[in-house]
C-alpha positions as CSV (number, residue, x, y, z in Angstrom):
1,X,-3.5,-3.8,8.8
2,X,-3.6,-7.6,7.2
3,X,-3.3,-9.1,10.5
4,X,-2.5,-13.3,9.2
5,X,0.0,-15.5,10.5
6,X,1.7,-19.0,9.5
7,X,0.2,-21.9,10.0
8,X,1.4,-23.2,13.8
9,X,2.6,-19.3,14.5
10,X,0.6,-18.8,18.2
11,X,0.3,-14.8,18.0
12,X,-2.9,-12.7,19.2
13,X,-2.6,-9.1,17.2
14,X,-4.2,-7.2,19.8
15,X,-2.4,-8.0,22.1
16,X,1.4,-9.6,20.9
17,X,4.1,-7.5,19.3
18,X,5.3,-8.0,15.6
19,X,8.2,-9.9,15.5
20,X,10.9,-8.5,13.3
21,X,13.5,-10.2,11.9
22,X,16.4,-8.9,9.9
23,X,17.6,-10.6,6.6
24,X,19.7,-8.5,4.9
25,X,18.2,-5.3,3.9
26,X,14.8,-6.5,4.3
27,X,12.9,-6.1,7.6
28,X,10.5,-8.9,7.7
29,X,8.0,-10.3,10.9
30,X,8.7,-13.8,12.3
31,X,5.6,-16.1,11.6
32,X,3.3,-13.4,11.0
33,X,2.6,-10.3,8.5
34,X,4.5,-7.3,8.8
35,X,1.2,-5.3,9.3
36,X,2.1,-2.8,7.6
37,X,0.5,-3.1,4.4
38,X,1.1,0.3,2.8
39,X,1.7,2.1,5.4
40,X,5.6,2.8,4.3
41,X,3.9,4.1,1.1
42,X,1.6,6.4,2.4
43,X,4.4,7.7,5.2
44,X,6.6,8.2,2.4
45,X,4.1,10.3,0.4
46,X,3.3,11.9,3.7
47,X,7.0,12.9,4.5
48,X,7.2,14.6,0.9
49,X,3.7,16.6,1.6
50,X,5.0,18.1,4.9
51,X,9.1,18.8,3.6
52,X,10.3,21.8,2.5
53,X,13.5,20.3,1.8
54,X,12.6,17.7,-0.9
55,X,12.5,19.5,-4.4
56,X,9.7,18.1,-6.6
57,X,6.9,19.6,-8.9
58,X,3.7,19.3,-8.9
59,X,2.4,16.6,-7.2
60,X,-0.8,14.7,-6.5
61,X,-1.9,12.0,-3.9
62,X,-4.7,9.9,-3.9
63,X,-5.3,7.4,-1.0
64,X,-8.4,5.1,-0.8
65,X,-10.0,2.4,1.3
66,X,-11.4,-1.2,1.2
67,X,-8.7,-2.4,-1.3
68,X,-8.8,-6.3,0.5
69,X,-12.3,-6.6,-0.3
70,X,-12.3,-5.1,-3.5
71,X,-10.8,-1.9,-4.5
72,X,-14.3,-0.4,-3.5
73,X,-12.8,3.4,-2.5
74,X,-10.7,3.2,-5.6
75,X,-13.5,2.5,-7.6
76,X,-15.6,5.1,-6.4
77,X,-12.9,7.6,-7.2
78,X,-14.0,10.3,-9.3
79,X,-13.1,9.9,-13.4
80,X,-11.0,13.0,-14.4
81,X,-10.3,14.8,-11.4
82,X,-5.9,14.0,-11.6
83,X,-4.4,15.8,-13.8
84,X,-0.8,13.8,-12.9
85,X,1.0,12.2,-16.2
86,X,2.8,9.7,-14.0
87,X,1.0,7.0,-11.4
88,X,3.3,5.9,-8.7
89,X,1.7,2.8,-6.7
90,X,3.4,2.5,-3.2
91,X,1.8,-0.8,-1.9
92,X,3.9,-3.0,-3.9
93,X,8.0,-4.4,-3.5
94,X,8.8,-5.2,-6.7
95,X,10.9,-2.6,-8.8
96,X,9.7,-1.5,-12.4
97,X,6.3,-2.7,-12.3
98,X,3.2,-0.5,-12.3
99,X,0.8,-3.0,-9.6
100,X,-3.2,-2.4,-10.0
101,X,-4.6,-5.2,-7.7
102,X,-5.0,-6.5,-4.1
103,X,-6.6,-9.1,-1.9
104,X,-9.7,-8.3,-3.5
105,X,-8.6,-7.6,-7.4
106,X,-10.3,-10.6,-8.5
107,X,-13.8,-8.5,-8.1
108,X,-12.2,-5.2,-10.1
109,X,-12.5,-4.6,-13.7
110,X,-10.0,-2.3,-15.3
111,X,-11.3,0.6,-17.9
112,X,-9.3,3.5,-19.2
113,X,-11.3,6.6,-20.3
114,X,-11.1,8.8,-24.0
């Protein structure tokens, strides 16, 4: 959870509720962050593993750690073990857009492999 709040926003995250506040379609917390981080994306990717009603082919999910600080469990991932054509990121809201980075992206170099 990225626990931060607005400047002047008086919340304790141990111990205060998130605050949500409804602005159109968008669920979003009042003076603080949603907390959430990717947790929609991996209950999403969660909900398809356990369904037996949501056609799909193959399919393969890869969740790491550490990606505020760095992408440190994504970059001790192993080279070559997917097999998947596609990559689907779920820890981003913007539509059409592939997202490789975080917090911590500054510290993560980018390679592909031959």
């Amino acid at each position: 959870m990225v626990c931060e709040k607005n400047e002047g926003t008086v919340h304790d995250f141990d111990t205060d509720p998130i605050k949500i506040v409804r602005e159109g379609d968008w669920l979003k917390a009042d003076g603080t962050t949603l907390g959430a981080d990717n947790g929609v994306g991996i209950a999403a990717a969660l909900a398809v593993m356990d369904s037996k009603h949501i056609a799909h082919g193959p399919l393969e999910f890869v969740f790491t750690v550490d990606e505020e600080t760095g992408l440190t469990g994504a970059a001790e991932f192993p080279s070559g073990m997917l097999k998947s054509k596609y990559y689907l990121n779920l820890d981003t809201e913007e539509t059409a857009m592939l997202c490789i980075g975080c917090a911590g992206g500054i510290k993560t170099t980018g390679r592909t492999q031959s």
